[in-house]
C-alpha positions as CSV (number, residue, x, y, z in Angstrom):
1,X,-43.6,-50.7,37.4
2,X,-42.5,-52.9,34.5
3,X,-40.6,-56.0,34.7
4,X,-39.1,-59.2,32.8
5,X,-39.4,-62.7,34.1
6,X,-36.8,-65.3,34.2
7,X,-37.3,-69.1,34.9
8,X,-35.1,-70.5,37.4
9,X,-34.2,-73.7,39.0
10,X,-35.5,-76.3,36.4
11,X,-38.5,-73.9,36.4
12,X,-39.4,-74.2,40.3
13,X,-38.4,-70.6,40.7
14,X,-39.0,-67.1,38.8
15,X,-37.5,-64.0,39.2
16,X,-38.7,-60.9,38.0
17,X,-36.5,-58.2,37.1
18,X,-37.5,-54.7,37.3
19,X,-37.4,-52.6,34.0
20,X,-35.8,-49.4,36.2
21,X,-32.2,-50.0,37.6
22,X,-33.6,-49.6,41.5
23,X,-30.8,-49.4,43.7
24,X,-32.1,-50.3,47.1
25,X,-30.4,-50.0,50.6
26,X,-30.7,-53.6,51.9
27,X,-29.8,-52.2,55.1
28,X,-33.2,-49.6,55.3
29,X,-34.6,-52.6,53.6
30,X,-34.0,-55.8,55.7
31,X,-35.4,-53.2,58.8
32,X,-38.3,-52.5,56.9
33,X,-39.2,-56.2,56.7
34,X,-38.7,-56.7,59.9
35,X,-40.7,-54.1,61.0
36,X,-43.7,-55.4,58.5
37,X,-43.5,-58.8,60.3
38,X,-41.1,-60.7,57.9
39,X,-38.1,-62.4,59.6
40,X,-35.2,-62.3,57.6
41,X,-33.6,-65.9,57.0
42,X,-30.6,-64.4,55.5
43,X,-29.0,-61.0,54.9
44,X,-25.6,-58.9,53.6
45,X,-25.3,-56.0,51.3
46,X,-26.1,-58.2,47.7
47,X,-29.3,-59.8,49.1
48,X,-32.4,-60.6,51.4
49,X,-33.8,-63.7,52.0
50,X,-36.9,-64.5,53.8
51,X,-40.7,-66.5,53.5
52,X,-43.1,-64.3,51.7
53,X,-46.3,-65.6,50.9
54,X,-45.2,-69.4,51.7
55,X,-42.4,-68.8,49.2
56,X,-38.5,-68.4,49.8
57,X,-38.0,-65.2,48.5
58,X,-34.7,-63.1,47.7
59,X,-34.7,-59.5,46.8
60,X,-31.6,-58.0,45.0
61,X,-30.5,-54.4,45.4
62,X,-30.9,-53.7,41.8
63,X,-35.0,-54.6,41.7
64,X,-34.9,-58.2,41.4
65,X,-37.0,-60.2,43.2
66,X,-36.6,-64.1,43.2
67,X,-39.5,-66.5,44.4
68,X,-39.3,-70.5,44.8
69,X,-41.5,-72.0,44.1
70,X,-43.4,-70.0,41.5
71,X,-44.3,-71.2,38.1
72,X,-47.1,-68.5,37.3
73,X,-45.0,-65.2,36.0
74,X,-48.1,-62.8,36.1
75,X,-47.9,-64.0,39.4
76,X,-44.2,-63.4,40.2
77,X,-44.5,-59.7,38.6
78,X,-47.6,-59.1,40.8
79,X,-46.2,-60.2,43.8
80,X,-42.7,-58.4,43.1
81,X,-44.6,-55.3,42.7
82,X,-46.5,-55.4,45.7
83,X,-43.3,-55.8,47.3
84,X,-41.4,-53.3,46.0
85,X,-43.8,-50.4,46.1
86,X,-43.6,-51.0,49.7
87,X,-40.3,-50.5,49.6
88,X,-38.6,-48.4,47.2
């Protein structure tokens, strides 16, 4: 999986965009999570929001995965990827 990076938040976040136009269920998704262990802080049909890694992290339907705080972008497009292979 290929992504971009884009600096948030005065640089406190990153979100990595994936290269493929992914077009996730965030219903399937947000029970998915949940079964994994993740408690979901927030949810609707445009996002997710839950701790991952320590982090506040928001995944888009689209591929997008948003952490804060991040600063490192290899690691934002490692951890996005480990997250999305689990659930696309």
């Amino acid at each position: 999986m290929r992504f971009t990076t884009v600096r948030l938040c005065g640089g406190e976040a990153l979100m990595a965009v994936s290269a493929d136009d992914l077009d996730l269920n965030m219903e399937d998704v947000s029970d998915r999570l949940e079964r994994m262990g993740f408690p979901i802080k927030q949810k609707d049909e445009m996002m997710i929001i839950l701790t991952w890694n320590g982090m506040e992290t928001t995944i888009y339907p689209q591929g997008k995965v948003m952490f804060f705080p991040l600063k490192d972008r290899s690691l934002c497009i490692k951890y996005a990827a480990e997250i999305l292979e689990k659930l696309a």
